[in-house]
N, C-alpha and C positions, 0 to 999 in steps of 0.2 A: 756810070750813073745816068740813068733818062731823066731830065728835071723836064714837069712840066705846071707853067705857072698859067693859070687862067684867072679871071676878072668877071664878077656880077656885079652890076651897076657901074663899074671901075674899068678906065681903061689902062691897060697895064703899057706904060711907059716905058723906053728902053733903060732909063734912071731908076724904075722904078724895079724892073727885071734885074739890072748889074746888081742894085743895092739887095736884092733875097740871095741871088748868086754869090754875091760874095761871102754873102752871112752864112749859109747852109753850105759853104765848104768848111767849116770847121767841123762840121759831123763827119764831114769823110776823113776827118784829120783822125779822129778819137777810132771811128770803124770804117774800114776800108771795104766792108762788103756787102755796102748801098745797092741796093738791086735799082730801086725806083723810087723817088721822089715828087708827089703832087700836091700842088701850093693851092689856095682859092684865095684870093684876094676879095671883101665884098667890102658894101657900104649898108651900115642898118641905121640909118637918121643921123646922127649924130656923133656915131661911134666906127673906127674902123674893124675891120673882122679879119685877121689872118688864121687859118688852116691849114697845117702841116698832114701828108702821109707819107712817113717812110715807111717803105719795104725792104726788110732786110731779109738775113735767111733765119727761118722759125718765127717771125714774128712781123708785123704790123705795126707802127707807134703814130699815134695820131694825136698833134696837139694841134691845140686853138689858143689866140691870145685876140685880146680888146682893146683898143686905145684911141683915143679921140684922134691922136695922129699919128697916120700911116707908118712913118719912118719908126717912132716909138712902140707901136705895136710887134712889127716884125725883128727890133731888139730884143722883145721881151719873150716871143715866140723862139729866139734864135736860142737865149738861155736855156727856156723851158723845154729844147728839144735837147739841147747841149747835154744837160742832167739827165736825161730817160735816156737818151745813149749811151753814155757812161756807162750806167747803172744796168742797163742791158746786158751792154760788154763785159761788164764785172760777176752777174748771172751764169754767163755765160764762161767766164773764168774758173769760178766756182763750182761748175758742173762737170767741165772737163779736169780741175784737180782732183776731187774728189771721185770720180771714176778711176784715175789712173790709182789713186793710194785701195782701192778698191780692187783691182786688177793683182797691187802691188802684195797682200796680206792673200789673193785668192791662189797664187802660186808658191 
């Protein structure tokens, strides 16, 4: 998995890198075939900005989360990728069962 975290107006901290790193290995926990990973950490006034892109294979997932502070933003970005990969994976479960019972009725 290539992570790569970048910063606009923000400079991204080695604390501040471990803490997305730790969070975004439970996505690889749930799917293991993380191609690439790109973080944008910014500052808009008042509010923090985290932006997620996973690449996976067939698909793209790009979440965003807001929070006045930093650490709690990227909790909530960590959840909000947690369920779109899931829910991906299980997509994607669904397509491969139902192929094979497809396969399994065409013989």
């Amino acid at each position: 998995m290539n992570l790569n975290i970048s910063g606009h107006h923000l400079e991204v901290t080695p604390a501040i890198r471990e803490y997305v790193t730790t969070k975004l290995e439970r996505v690889t926990r749930h799917f293991d075939s993380v191609i690439d990973v790109g973080v944008i950490l910014s500052v808009e006034k008042l509010n923090q900005k985290i932006e997620v892109t996973v690449h996976v294979r067939g698909k793209d997932i790009h979440v965003e989360a807001i929070d006045e502070n930093l650490y709690a933003a990227i909790d909530l970005l960590a959840d909000k990728l947690d369920r779109q990969v899931v829910k991906h994976k299980e997509k994607l479960m669904d397509h491969r069962g139902e192929a094979l019972k497809h396969q399994a009725v065409a013989e």
